[in-house]
N, CA, C and O atoms as a GROMACS GRO file, in nm:
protein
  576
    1UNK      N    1   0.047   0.679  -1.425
    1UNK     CA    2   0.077   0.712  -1.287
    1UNK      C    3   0.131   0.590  -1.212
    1UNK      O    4   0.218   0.590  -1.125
    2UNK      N    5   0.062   0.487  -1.261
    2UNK     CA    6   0.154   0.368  -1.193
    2UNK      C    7   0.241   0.313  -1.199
    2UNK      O    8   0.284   0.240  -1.109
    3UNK      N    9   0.295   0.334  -1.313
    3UNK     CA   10   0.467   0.313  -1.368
    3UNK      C   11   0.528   0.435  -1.304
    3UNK      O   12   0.649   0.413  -1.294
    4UNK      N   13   0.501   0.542  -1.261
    4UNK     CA   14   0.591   0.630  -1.206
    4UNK      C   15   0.630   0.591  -1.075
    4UNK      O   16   0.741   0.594  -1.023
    5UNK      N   17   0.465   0.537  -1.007
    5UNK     CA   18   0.431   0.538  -0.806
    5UNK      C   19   0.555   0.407  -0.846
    5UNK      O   20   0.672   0.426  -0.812
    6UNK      N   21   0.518   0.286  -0.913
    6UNK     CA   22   0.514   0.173  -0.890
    6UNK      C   23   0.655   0.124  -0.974
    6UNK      O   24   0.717   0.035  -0.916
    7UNK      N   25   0.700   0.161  -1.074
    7UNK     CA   26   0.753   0.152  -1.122
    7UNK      C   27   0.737   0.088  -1.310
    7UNK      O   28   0.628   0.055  -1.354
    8UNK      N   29   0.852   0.083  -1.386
    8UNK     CA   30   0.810   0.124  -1.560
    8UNK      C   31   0.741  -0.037  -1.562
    8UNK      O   32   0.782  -0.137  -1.503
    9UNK      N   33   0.628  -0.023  -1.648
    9UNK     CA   34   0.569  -0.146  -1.669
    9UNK      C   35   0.436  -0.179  -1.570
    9UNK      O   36   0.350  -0.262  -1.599
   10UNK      N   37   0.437  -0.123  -1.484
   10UNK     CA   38   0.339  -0.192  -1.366
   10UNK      C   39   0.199  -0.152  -1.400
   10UNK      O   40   0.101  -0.223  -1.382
   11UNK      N   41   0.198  -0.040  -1.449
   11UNK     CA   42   0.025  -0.017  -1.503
   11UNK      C   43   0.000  -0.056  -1.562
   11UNK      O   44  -0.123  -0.062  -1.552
   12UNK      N   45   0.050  -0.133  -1.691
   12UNK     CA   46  -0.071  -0.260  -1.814
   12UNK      C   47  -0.084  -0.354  -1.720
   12UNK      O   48  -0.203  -0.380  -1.706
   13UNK      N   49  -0.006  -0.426  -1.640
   13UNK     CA   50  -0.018  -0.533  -1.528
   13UNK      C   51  -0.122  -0.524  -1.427
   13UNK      O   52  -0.204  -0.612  -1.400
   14UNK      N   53  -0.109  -0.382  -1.361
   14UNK     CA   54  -0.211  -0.323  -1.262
   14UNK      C   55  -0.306  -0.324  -1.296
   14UNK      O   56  -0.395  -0.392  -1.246
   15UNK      N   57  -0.322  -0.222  -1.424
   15UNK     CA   58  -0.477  -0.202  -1.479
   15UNK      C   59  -0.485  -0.285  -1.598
   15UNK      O   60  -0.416  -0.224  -1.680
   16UNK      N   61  -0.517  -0.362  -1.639
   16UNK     CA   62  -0.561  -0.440  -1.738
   16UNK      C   63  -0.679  -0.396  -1.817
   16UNK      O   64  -0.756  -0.307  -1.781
   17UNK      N   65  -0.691  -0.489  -1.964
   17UNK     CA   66  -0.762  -0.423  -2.057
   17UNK      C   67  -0.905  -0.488  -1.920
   17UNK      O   68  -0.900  -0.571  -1.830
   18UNK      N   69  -0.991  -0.416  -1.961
   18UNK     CA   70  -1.113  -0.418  -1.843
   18UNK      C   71  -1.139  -0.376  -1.750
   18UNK      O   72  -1.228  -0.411  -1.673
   19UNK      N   73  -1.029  -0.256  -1.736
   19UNK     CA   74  -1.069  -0.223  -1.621
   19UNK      C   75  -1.142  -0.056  -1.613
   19UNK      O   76  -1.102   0.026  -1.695
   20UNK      N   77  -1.200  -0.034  -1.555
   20UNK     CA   78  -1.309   0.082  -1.576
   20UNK      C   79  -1.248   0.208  -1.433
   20UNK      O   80  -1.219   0.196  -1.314
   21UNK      N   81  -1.254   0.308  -1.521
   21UNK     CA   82  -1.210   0.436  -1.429
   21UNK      C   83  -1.329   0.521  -1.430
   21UNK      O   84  -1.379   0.580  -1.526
   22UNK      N   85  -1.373   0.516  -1.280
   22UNK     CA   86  -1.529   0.589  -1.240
   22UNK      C   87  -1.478   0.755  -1.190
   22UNK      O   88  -1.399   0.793  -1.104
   23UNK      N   89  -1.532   0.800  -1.251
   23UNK     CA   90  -1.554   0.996  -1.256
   23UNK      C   91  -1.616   1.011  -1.148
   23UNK      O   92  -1.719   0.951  -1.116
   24UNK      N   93  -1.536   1.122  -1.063
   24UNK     CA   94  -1.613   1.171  -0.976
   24UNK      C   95  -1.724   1.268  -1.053
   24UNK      O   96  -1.710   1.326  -1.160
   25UNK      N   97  -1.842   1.270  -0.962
   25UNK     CA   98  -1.969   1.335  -0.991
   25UNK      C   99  -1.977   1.495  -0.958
   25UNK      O  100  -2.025   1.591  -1.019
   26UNK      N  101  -1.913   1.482  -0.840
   26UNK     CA  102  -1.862   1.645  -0.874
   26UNK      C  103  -1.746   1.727  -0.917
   26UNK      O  104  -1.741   1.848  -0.899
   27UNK      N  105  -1.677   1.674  -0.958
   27UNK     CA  106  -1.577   1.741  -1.020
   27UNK      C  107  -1.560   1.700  -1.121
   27UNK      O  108  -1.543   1.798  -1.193
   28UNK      N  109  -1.550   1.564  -1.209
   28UNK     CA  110  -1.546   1.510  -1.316
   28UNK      C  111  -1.415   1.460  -1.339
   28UNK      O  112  -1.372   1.438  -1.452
   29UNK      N  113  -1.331   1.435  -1.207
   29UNK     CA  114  -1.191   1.402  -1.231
   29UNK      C  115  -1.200   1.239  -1.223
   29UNK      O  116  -1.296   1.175  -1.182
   30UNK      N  117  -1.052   1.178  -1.281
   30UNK     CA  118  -1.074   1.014  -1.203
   30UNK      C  119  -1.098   0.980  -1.067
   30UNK      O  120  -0.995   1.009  -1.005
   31UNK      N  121  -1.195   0.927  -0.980
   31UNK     CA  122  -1.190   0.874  -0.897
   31UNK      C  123  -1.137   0.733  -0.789
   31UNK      O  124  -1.083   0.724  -0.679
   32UNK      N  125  -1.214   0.586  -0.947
   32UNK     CA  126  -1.175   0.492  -0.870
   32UNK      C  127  -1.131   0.401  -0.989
   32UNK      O  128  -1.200   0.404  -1.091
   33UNK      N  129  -1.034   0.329  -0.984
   33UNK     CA  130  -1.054   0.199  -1.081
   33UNK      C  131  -1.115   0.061  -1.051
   33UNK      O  132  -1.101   0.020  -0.936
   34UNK      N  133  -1.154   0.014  -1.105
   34UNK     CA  134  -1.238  -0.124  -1.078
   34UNK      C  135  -1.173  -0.240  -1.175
   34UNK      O  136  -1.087  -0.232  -1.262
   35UNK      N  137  -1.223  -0.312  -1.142
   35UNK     CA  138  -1.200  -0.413  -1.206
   35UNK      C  139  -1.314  -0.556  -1.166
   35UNK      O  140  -1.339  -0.617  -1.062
   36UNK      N  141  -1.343  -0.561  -1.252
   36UNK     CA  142  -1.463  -0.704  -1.205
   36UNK      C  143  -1.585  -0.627  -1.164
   36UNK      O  144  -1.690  -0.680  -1.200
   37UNK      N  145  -1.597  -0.517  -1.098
   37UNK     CA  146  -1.686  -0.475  -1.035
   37UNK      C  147  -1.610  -0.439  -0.906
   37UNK      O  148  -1.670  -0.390  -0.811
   38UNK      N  149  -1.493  -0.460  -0.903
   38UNK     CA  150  -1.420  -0.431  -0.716
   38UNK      C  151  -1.354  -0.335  -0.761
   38UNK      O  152  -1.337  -0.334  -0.883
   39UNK      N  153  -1.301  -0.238  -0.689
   39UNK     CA  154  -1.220  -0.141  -0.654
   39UNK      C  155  -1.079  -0.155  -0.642
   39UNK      O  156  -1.049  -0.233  -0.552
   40UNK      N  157  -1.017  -0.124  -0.682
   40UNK     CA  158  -0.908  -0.182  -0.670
   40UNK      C  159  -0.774  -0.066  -0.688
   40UNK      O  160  -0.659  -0.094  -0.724
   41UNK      N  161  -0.819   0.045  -0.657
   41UNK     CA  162  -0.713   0.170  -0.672
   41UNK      C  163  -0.835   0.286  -0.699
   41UNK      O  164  -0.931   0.273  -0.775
   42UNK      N  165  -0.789   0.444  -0.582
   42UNK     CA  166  -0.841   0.495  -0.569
   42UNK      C  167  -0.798   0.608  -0.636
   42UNK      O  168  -0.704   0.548  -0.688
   43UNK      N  169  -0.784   0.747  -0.690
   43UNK     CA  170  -0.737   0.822  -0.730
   43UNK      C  171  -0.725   0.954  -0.619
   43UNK      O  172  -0.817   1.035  -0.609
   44UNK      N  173  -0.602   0.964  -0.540
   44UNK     CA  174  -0.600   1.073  -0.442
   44UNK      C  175  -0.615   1.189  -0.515
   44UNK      O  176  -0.569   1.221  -0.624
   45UNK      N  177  -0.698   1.255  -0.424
   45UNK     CA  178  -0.668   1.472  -0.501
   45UNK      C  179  -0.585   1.502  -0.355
   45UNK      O  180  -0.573   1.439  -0.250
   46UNK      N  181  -0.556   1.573  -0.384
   46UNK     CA  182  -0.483   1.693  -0.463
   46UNK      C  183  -0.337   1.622  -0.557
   46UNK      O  184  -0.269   1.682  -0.641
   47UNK      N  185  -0.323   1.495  -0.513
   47UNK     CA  186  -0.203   1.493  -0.585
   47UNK      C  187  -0.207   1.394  -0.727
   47UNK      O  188  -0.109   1.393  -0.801
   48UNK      N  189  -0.300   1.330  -0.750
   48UNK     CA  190  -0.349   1.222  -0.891
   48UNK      C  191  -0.257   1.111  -0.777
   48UNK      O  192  -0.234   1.025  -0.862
   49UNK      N  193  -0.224   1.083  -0.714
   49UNK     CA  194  -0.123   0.941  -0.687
   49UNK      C  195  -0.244   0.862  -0.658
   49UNK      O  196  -0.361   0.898  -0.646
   50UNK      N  197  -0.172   0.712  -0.648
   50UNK     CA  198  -0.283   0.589  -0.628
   50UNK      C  199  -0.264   0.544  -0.488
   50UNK      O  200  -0.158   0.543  -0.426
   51UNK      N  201  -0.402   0.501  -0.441
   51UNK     CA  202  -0.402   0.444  -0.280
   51UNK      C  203  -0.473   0.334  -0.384
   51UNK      O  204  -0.537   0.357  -0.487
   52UNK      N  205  -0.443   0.222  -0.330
   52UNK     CA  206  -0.440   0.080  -0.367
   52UNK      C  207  -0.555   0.059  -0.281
   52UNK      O  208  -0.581   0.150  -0.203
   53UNK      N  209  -0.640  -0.061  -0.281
   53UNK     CA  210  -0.709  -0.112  -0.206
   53UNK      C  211  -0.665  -0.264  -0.164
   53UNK      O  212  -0.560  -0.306  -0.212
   54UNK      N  213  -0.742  -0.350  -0.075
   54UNK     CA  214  -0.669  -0.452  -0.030
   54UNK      C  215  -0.657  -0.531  -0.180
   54UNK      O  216  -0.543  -0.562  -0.214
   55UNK      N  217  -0.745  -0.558  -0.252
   55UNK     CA  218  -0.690  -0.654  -0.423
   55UNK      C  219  -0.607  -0.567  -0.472
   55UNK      O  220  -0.496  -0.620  -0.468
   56UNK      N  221  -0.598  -0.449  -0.523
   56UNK     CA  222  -0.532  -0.386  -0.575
   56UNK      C  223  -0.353  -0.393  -0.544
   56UNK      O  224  -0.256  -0.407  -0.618
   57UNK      N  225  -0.372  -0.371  -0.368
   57UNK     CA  226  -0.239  -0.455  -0.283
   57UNK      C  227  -0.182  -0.649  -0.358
   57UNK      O  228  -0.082  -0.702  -0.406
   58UNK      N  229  -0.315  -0.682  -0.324
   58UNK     CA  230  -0.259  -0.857  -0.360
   58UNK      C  231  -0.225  -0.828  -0.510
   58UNK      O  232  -0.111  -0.864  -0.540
   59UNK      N  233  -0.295  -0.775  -0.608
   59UNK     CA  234  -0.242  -0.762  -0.734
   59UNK      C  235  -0.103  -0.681  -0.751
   59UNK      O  236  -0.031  -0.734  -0.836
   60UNK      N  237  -0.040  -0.551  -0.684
   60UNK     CA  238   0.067  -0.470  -0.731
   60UNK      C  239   0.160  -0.615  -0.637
   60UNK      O  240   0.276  -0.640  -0.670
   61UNK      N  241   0.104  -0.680  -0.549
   61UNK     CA  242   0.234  -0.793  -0.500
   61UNK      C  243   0.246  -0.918  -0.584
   61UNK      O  244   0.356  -0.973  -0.577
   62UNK      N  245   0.166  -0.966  -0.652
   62UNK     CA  246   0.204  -1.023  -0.774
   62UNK      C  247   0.292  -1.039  -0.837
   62UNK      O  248   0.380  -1.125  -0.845
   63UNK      N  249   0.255  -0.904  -0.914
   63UNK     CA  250   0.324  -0.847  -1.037
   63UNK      C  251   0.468  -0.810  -0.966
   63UNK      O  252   0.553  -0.823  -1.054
   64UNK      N  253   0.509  -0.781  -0.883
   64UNK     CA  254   0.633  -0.693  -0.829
   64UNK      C  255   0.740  -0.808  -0.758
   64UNK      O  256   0.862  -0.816  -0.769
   65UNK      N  257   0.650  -0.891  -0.683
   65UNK     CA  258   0.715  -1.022  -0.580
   65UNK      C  259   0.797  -0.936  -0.480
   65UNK      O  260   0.761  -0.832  -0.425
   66UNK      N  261   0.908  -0.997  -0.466
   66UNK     CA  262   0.974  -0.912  -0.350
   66UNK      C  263   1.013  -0.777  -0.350
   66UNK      O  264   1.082  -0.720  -0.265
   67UNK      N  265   0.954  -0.723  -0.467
   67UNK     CA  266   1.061  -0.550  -0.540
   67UNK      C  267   0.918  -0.483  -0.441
   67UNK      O  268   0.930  -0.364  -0.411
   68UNK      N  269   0.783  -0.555  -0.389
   68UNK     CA  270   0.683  -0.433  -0.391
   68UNK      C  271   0.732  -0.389  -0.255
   68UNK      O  272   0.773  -0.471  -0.173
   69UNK      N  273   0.726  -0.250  -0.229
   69UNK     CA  274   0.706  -0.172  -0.143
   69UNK      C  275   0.628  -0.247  -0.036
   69UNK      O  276   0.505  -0.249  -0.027
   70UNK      N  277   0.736  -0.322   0.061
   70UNK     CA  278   0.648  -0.374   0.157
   70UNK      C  279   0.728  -0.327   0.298
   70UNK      O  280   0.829  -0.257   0.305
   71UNK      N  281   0.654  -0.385   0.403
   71UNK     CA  282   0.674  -0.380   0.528
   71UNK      C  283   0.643  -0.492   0.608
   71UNK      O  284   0.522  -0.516   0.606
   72UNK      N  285   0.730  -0.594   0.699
   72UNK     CA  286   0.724  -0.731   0.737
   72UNK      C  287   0.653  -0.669   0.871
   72UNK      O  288   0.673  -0.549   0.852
   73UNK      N  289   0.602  -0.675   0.962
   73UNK     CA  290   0.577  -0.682   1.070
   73UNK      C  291   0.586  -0.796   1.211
   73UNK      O  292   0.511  -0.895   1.214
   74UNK      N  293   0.678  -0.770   1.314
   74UNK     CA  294   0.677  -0.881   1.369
   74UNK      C  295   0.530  -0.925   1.454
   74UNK      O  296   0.428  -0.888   1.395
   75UNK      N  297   0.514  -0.976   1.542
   75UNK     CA  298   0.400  -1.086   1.584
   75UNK      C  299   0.304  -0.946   1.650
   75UNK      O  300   0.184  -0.926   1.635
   76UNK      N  301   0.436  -0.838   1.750
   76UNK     CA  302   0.321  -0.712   1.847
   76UNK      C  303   0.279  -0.672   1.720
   76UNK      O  304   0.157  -0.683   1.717
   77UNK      N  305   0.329  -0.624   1.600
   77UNK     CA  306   0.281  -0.540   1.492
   77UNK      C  307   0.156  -0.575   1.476
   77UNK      O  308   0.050  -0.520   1.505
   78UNK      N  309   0.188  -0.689   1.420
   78UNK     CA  310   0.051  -0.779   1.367
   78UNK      C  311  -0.112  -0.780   1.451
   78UNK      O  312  -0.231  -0.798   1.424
   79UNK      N  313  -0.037  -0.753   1.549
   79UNK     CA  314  -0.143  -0.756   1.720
   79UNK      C  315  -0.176  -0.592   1.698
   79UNK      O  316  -0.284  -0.557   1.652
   80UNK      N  317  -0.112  -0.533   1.722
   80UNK     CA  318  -0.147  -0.364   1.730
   80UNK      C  319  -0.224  -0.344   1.587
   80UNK      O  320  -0.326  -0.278   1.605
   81UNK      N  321  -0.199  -0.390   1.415
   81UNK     CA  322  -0.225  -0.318   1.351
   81UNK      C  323  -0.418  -0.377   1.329
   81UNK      O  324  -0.505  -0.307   1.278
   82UNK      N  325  -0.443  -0.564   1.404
   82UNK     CA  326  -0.536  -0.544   1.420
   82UNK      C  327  -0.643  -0.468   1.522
   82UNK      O  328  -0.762  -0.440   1.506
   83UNK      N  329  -0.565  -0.448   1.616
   83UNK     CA  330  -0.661  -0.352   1.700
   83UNK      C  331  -0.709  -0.229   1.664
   83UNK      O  332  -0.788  -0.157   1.726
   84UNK      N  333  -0.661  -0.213   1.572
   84UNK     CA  334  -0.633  -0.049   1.479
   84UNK      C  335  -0.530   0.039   1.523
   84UNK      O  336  -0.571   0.145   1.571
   85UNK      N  337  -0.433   0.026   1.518
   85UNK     CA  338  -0.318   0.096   1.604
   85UNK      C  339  -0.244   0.100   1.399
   85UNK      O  340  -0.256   0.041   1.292
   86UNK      N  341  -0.176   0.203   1.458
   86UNK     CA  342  -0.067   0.208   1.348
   86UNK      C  343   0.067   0.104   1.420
   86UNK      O  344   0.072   0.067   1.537
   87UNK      N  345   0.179   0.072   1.297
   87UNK     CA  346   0.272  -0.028   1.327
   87UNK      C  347   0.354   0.100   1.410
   87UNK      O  348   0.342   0.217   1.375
   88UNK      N  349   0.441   0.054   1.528
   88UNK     CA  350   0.566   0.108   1.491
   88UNK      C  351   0.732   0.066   1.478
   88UNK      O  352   0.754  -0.055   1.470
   89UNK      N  353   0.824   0.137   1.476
   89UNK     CA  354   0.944   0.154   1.452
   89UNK      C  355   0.974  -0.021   1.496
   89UNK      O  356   1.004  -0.120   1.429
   90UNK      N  357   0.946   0.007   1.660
   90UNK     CA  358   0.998  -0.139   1.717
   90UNK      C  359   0.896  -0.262   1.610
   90UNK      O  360   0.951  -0.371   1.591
   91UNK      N  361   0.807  -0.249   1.568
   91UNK     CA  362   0.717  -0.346   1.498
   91UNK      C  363   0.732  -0.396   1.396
   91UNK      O  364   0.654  -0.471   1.338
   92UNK      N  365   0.909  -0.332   1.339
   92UNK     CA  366   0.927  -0.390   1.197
   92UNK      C  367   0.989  -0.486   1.190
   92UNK      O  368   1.104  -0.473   1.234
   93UNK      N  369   0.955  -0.616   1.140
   93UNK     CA  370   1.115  -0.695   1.103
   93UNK      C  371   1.160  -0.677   0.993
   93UNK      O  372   1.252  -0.756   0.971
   94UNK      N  373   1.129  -0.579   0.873
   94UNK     CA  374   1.204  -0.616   0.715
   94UNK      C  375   1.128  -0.526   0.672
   94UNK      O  376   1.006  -0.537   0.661
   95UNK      N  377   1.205  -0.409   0.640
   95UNK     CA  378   1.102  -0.328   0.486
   95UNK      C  379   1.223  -0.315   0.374
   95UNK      O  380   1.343  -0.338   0.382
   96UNK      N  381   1.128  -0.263   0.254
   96UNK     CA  382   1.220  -0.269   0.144
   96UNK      C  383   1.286  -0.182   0.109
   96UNK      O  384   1.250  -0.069   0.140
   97UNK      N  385   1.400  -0.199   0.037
   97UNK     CA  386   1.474  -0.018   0.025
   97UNK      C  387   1.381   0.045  -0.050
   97UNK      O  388   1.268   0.003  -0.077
   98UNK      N  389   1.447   0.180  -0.092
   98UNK     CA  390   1.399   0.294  -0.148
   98UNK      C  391   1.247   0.305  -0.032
   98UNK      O  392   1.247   0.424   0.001
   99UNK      N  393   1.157   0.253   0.020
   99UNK     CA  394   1.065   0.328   0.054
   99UNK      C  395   1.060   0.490   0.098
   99UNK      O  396   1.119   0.509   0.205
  100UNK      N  397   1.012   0.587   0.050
  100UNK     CA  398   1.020   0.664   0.051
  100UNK      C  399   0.840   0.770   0.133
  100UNK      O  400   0.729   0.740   0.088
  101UNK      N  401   0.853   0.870   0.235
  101UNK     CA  402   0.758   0.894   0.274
  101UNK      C  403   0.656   0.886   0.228
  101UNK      O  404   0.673   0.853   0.111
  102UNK      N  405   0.490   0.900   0.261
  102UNK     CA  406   0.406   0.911   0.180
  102UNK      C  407   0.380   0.816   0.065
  102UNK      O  408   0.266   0.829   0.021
  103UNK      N  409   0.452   0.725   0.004
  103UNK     CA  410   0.434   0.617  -0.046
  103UNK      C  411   0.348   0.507  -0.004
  103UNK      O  412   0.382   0.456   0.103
  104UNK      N  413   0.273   0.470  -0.044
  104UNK     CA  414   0.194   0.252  -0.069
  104UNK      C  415   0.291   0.203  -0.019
  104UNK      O  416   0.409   0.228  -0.046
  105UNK      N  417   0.242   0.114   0.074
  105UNK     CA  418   0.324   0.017   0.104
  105UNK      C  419   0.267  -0.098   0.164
  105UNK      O  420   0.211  -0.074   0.271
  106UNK      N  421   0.264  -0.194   0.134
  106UNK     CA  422   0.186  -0.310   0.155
  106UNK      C  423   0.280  -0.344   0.314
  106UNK      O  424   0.398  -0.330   0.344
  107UNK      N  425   0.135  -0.403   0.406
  107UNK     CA  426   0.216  -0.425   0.560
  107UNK      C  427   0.175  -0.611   0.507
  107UNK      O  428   0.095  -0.644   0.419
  108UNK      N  429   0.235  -0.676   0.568
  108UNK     CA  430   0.230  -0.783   0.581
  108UNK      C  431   0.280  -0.873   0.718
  108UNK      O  432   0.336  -0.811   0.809
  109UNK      N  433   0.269  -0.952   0.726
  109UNK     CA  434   0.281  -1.081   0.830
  109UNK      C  435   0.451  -1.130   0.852
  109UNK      O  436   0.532  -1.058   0.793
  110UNK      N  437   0.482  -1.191   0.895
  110UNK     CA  438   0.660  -1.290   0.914
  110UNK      C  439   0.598  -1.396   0.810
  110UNK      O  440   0.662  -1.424   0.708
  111UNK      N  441   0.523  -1.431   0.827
  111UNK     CA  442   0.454  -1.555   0.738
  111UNK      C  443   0.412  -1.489   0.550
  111UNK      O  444   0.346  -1.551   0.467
  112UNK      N  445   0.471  -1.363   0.533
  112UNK     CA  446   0.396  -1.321   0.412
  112UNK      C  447   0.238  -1.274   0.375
  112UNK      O  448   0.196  -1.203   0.284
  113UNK      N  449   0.192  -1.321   0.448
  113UNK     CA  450   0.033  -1.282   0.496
  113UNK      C  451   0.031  -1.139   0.454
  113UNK      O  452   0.108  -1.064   0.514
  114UNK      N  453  -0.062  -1.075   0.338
  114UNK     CA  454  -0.116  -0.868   0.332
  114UNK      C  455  -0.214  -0.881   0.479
  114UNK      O  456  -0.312  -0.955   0.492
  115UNK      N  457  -0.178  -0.820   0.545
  115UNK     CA  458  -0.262  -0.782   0.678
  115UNK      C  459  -0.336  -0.640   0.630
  115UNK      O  460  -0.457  -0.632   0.609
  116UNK      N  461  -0.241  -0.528   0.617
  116UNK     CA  462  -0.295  -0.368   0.573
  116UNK      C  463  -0.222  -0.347   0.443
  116UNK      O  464  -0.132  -0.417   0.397
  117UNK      N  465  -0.282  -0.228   0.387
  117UNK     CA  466  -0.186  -0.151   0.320
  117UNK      C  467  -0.229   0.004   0.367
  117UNK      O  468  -0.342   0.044   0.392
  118UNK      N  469  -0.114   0.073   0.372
  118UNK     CA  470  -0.096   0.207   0.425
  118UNK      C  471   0.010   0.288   0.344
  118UNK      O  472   0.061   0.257   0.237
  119UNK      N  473   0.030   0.403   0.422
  119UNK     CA  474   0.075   0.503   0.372
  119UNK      C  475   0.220   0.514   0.466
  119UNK      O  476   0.205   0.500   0.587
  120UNK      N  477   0.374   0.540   0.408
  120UNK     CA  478   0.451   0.501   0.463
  120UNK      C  479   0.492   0.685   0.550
  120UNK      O  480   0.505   0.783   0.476
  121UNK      N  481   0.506   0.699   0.693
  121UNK     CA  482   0.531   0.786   0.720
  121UNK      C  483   0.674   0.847   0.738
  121UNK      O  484   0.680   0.965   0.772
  122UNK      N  485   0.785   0.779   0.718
  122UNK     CA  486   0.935   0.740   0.682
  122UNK      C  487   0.942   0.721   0.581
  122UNK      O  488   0.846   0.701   0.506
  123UNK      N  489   1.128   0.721   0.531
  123UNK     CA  490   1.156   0.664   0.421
  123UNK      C  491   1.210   0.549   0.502
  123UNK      O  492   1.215   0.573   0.623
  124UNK      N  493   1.249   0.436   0.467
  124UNK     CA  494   1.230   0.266   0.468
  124UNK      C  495   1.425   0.318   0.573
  124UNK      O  496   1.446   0.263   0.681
  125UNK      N  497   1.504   0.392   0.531
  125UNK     CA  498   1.636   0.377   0.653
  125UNK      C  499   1.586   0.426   0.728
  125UNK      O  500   1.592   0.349   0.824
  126UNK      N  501   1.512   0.545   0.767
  126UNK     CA  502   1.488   0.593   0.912
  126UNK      C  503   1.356   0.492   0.992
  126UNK      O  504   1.300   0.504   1.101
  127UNK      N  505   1.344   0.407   0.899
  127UNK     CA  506   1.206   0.294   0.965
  127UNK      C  507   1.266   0.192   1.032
  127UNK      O  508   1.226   0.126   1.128
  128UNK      N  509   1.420   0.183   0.937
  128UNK     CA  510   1.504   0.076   1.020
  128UNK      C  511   1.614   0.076   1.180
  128UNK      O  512   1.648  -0.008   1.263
  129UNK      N  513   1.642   0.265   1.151
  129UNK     CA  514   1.708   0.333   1.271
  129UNK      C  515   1.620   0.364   1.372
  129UNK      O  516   1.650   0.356   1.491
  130UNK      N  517   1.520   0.396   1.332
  130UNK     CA  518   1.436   0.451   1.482
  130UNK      C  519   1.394   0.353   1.598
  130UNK      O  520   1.350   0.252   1.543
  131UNK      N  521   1.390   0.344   1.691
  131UNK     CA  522   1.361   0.277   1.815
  131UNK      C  523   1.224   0.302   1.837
  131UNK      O  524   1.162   0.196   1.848
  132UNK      N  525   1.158   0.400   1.848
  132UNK     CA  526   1.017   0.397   1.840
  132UNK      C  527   0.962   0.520   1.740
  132UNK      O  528   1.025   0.601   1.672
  133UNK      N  529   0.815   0.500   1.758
  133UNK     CA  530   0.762   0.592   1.718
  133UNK      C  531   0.624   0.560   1.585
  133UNK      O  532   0.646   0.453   1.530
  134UNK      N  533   0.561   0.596   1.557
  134UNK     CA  534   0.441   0.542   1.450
  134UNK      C  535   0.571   0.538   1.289
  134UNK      O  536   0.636   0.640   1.262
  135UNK      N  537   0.582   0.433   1.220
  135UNK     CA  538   0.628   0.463   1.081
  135UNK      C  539   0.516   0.443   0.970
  135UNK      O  540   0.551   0.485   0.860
  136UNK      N  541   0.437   0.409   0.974
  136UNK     CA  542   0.307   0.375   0.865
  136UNK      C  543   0.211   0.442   0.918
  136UNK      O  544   0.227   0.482   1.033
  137UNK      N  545   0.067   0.475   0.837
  137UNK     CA  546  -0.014   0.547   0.886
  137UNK      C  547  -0.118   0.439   0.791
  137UNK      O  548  -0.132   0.462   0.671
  138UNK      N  549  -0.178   0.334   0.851
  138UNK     CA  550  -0.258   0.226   0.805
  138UNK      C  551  -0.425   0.302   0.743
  138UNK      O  552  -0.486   0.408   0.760
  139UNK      N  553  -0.438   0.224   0.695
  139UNK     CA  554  -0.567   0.289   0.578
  139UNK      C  555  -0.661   0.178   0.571
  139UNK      O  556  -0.781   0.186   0.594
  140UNK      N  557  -0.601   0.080   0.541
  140UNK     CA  558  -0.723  -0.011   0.528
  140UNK      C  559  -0.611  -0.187   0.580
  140UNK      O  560  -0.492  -0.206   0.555
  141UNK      N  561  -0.715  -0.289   0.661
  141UNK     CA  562  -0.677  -0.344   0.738
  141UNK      C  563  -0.767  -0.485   0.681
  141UNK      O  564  -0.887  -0.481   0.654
  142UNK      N  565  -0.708  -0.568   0.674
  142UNK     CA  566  -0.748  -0.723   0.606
  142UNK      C  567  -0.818  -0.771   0.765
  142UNK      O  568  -0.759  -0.761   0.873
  143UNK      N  569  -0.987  -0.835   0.741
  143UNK     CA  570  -1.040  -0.872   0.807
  143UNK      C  571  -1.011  -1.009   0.834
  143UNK      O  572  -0.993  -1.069   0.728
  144UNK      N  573  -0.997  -1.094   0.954
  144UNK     CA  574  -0.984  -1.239   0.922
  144UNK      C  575  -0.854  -1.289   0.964
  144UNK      O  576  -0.824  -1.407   0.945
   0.00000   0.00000   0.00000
C-alpha cells in the first residue's frame, strides 16, 4: 500500500524488517504499524490507505527528500496551524506537484521544520490558484 500512496519502493524503506502490524480487536483487520514500540502509520477503514504519524512523516521525508508530498507554509500558516486552525490557500508558500485530494501530506515550516501532517483537501494546482479558503485538513500537529 505504500508503494502505491507513496510511491514504487517506499514500503521496504517505510516499513522495515521489524516492524510489527497490530490487529484490530474487533474486527481483526490491520490497524497500526510500529516500529520500536512507536506508531508510526495507521491503517484507515474503509479505504486500507495509510495516515502516517508524526515519525512515520520524518521517516516517509527521509526516504523521499524533496519528491515527499509536502506543503511549505508561510510564517501566518505556521501561527494558525499551531493554534489548531487548518492552513489556508493564502498560507502556502510551496507545495509539491501531483498532490492530489485526500492524500498525506507533510506541512512544514519556510525553514523545513515537519510542524503537522494532514490530509490534503485540494489537489496541489488548485492549492496554488485559490486566494482563500481551508486546503489541508491537519490531523496531528508537532508540539514544541
Amino acid at each position: 500500500m505504500a508503494d502505491y500512496q507513496f510511491g514504487r519502493g517506499v514500503g521496504e524503506r517505510l516499513f522495515p524488517e521489524g516492524c510489527v502490524v497490530e490487529l484490530s480487536k474487533r474486527t481483526g483487520r490491520p490497524r497500526y504499524v510500529r516500529l520500536d514500540e512507536e506508531i508510526i502509520a495507521t491503517i484507515r477503514y474503509p479505504d486500507n490507505m495509510i495516515a502516517l504519524s508524526l515519525k512515520g512523516a520524518e521517516r516517509l521525508r527521509e526516504i523521499l527528500g524533496e519528491r515527499a508530498p509536502r506543503v511549505v507554509l508561510r510564517e501566518s500558516g505556521v501561527e494558525r496551524v499551531g493554534r489548531g486552525m487548518n492552513p489556508l490557500a493564502a498560507d502556502i508558500e510551496y507545495c509539491s506537484e501531483g498532490i492530489r485530494p485526500g492524500e498525506e501530506v507533510l506541512v512544514e515550516s519556510s525553514d523545513g521544520k515537519l510542524i503537522a501532517i494532514g490530509r490534503a483537501i485540494t489537489s496541489s494546482r488548485i492549492m496554488r490558484e485559490l486566494r482563500a479558503g481551508a486546503v489541508i485538513k491537519i490531523r496531528k500537529v508537532r508540539k514544541g
